[in-house]
VEXROMI-56807 format. One record per atom (N, C-alpha, C, O): residue in one letter; x, z, y. Coordinates in steps of 0.05 Angstrom, whole numbers, padded with zeros to 5 digits, always signed. Atoms other than C-alpha are relative to their C-alpha. Layout:
% residues N
aXZY
...
***
This chain:
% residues 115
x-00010-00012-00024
x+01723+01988+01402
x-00022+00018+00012
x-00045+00009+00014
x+00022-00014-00010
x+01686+02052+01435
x-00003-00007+00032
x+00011-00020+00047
x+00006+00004-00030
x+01656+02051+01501
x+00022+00007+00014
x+00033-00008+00031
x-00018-00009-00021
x+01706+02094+01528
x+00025-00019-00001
x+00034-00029+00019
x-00027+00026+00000
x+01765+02047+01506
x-00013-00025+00017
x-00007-00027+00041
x+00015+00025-00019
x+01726+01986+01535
x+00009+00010+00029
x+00027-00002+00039
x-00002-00011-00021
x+01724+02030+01599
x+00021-00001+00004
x+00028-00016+00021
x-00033+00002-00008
x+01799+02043+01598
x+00016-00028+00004
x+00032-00030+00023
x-00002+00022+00003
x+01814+01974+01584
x-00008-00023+00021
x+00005-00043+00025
x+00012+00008-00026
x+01768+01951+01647
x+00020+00001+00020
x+00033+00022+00025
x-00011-00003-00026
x+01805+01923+01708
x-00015+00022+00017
x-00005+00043+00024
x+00025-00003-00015
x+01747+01942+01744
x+00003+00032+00009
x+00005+00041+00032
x+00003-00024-00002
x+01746+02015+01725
x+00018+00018+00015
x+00013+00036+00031
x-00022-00016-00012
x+01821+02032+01741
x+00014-00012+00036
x+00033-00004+00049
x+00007+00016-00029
x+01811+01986+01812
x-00017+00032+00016
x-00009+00043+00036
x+00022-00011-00019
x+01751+02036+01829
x+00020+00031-00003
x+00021+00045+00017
x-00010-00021+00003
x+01792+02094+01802
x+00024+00010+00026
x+00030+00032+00033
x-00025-00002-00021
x+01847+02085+01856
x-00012-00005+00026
x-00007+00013+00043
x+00023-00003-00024
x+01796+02063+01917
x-00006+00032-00001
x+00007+00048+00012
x+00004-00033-00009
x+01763+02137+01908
x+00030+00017+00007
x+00032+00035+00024
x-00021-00022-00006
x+01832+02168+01907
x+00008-00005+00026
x+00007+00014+00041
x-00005+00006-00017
x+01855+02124+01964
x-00025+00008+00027
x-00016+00014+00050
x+00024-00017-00013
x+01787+02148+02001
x+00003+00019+00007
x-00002+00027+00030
x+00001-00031-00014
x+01800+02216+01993
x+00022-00003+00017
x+00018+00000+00041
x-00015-00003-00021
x+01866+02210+02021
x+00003-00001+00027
x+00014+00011+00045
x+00000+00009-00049
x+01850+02173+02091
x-00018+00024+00002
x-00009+00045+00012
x+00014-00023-00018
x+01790+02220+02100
x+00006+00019-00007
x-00012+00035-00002
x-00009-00031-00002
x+01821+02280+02085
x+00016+00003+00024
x+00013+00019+00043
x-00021+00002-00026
x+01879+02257+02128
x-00016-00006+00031
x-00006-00002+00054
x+00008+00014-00034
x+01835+02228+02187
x-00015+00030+00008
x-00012+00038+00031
x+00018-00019-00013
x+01787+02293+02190
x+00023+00021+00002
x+00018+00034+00022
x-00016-00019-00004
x+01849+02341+02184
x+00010-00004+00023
x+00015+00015+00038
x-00018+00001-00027
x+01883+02306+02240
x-00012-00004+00021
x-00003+00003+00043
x+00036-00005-00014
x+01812+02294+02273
x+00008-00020+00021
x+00009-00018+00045
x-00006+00028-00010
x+01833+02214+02280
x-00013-00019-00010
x-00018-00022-00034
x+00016+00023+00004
x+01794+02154+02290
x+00000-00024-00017
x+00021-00028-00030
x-00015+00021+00022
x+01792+02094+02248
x+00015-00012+00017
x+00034-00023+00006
x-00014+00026-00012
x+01821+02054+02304
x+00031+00015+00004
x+00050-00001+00004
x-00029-00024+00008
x+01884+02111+02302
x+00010-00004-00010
x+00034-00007-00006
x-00018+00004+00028
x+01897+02099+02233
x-00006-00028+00006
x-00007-00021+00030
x+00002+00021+00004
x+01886+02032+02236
x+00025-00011+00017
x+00036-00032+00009
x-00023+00007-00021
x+01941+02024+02292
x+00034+00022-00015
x+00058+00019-00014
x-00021-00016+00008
x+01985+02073+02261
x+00007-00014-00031
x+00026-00004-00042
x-00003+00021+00020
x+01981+02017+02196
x-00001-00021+00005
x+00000-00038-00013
x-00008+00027-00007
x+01988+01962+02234
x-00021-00012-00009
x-00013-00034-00018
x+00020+00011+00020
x+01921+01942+02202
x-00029-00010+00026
x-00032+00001+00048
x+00026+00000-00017
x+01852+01916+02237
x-00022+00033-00001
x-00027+00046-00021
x+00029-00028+00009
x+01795+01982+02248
x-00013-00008-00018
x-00025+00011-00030
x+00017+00003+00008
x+01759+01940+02210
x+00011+00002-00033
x-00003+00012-00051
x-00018-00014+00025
x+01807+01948+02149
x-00002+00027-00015
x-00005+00035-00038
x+00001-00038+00014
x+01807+02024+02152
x-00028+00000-00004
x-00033+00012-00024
x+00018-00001+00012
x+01738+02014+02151
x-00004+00000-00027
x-00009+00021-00040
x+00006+00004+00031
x+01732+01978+02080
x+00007+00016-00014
x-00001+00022-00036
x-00009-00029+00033
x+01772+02036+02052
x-00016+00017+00000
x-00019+00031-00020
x+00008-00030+00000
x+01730+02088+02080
x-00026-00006-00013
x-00040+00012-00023
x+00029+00002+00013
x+01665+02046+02053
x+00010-00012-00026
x-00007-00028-00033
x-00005+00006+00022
x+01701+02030+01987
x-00003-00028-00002
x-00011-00038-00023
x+00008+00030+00011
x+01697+01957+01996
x+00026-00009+00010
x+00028-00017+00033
x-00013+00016-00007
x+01763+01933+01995
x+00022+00010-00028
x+00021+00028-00044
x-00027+00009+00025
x+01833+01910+01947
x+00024-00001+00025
x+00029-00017+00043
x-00031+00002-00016
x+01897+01925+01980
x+00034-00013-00012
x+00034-00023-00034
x-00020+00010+00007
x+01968+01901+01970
x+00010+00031-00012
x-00002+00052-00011
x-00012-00026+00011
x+02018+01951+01933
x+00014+00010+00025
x+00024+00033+00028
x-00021-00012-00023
x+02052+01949+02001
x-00015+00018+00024
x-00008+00039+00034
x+00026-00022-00009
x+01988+01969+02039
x-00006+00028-00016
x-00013+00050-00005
x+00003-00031+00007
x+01982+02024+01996
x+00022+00029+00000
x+00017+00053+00000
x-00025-00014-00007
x+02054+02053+02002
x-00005+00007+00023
x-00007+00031+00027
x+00003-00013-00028
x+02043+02051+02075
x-00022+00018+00000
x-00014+00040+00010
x+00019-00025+00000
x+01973+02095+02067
x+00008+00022-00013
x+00004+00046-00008
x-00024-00030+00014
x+02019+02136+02023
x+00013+00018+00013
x+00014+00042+00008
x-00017-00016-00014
x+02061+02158+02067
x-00010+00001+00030
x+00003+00015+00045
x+00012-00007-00023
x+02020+02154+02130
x-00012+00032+00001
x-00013+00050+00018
x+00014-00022+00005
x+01985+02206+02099
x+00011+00028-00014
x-00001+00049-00020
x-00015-00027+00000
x+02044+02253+02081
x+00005+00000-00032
x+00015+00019-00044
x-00001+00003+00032
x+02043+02229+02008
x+00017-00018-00021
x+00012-00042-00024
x-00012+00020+00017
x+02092+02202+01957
x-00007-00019-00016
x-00015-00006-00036
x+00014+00015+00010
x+02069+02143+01926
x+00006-00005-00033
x+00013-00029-00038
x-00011-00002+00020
x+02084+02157+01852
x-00016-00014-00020
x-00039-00007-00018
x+00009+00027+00012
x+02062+02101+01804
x+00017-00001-00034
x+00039-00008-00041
x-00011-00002+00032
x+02064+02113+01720
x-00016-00011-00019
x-00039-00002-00020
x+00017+00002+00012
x+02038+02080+01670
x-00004+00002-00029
x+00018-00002-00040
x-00005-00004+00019
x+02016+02091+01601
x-00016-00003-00021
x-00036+00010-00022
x+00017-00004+00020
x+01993+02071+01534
x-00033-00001+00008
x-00037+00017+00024
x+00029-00007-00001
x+01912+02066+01539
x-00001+00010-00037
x-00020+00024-00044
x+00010-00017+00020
x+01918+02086+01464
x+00012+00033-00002
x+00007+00050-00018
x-00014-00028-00007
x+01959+02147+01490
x-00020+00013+00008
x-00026+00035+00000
x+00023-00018-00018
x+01903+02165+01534
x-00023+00006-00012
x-00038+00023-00003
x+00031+00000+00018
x+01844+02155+01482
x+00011+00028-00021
x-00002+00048-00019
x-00009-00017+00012
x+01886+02199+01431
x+00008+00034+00016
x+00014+00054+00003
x-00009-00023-00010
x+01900+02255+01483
x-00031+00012+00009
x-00036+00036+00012
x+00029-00017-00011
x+01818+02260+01509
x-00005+00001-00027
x-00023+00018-00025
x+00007-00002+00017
x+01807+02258+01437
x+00014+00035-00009
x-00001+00054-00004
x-00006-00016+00005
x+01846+02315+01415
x+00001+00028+00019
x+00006+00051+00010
x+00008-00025-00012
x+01830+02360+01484
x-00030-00001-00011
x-00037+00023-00012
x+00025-00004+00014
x+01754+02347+01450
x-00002+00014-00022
x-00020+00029-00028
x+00000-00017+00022
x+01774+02373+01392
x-00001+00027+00004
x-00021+00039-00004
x-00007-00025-00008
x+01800+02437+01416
x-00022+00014+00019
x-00034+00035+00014
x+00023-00010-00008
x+01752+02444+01470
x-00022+00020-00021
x-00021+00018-00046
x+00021-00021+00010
x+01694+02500+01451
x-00014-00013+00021
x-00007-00020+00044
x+00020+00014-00016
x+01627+02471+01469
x-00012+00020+00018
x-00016+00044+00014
x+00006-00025-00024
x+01604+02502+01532
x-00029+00008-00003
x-00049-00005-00010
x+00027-00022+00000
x+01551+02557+01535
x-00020-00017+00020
x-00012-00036+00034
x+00014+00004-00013
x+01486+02546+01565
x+00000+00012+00022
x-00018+00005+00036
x-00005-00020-00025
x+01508+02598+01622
x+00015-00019+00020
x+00013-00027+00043
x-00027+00016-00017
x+01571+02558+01634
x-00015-00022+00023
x-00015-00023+00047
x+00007+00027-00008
x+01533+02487+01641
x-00017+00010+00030
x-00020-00003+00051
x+00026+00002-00026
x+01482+02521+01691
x+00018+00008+00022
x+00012+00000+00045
x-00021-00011-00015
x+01544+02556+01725
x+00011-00019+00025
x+00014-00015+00049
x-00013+00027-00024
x+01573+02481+01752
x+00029+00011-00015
x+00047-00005-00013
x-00035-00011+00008
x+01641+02518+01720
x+00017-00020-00021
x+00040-00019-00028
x-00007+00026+00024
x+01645+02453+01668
x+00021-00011+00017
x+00017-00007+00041
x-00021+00017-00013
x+01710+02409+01690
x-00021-00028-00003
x-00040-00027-00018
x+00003+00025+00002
x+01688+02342+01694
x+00025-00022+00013
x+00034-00024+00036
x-00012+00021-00008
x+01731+02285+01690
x-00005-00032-00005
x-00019-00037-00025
x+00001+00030-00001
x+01734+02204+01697
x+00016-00006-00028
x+00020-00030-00034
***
């Protein structure tokens, strides 16, 4: 098994993967609407100290807690899943195709990077 499968395979990884996303969403949403934690925290029926843990990444929510940050935040909560040998065979084959990036590119910052 390669690292990266291991990694896909990790609770852990696809836990932390959904915390950052759930992250960006409140603070995008709290600084756009230029609202406090105790705001959102009332507008989720939740303790301040709740919206806290999300905004410092230290917390595990229910699926129902996360519907409600879903749509507090103007967002459909759309939920798919698939294959981890689907996903190893698809970064595998954008690698292939990929063209290895120039030394211009890399210094550029213009590289994609993904998780």
């Amino acid at each position: 098994m390669t690292e990266r499968e291991k990694l896909l395979r990790s609770p852990a990884y696809w836990l932390t993967k959904v915390q950052i996303q759930v992250f960006n969403l409140l603070n995008t949403y709290m600084e756009e609407n230029n609202l406090t934690q105790k705001q959102v925290a009332e507008k989720l029926n939740v303790s301040p100290s709740y919206v806290s843990q999300i905004l410092n990444g230290n917390f595990n929510f229910t699926i129902s807690k996360l519907i409600d940050l879903a749509l507090l935040v103007g967002k459909a909560p759309i939920l798919h899943f698939e294959p981890v040998e689907e996903l190893l065979k698809a970064e595998q084959a954008l690698q292939a195709t990929s063209k290895p990036a120039t030394k211009a590119r890399r210094l550029s910052g213009s590289q994609k990077i993904s998780i």
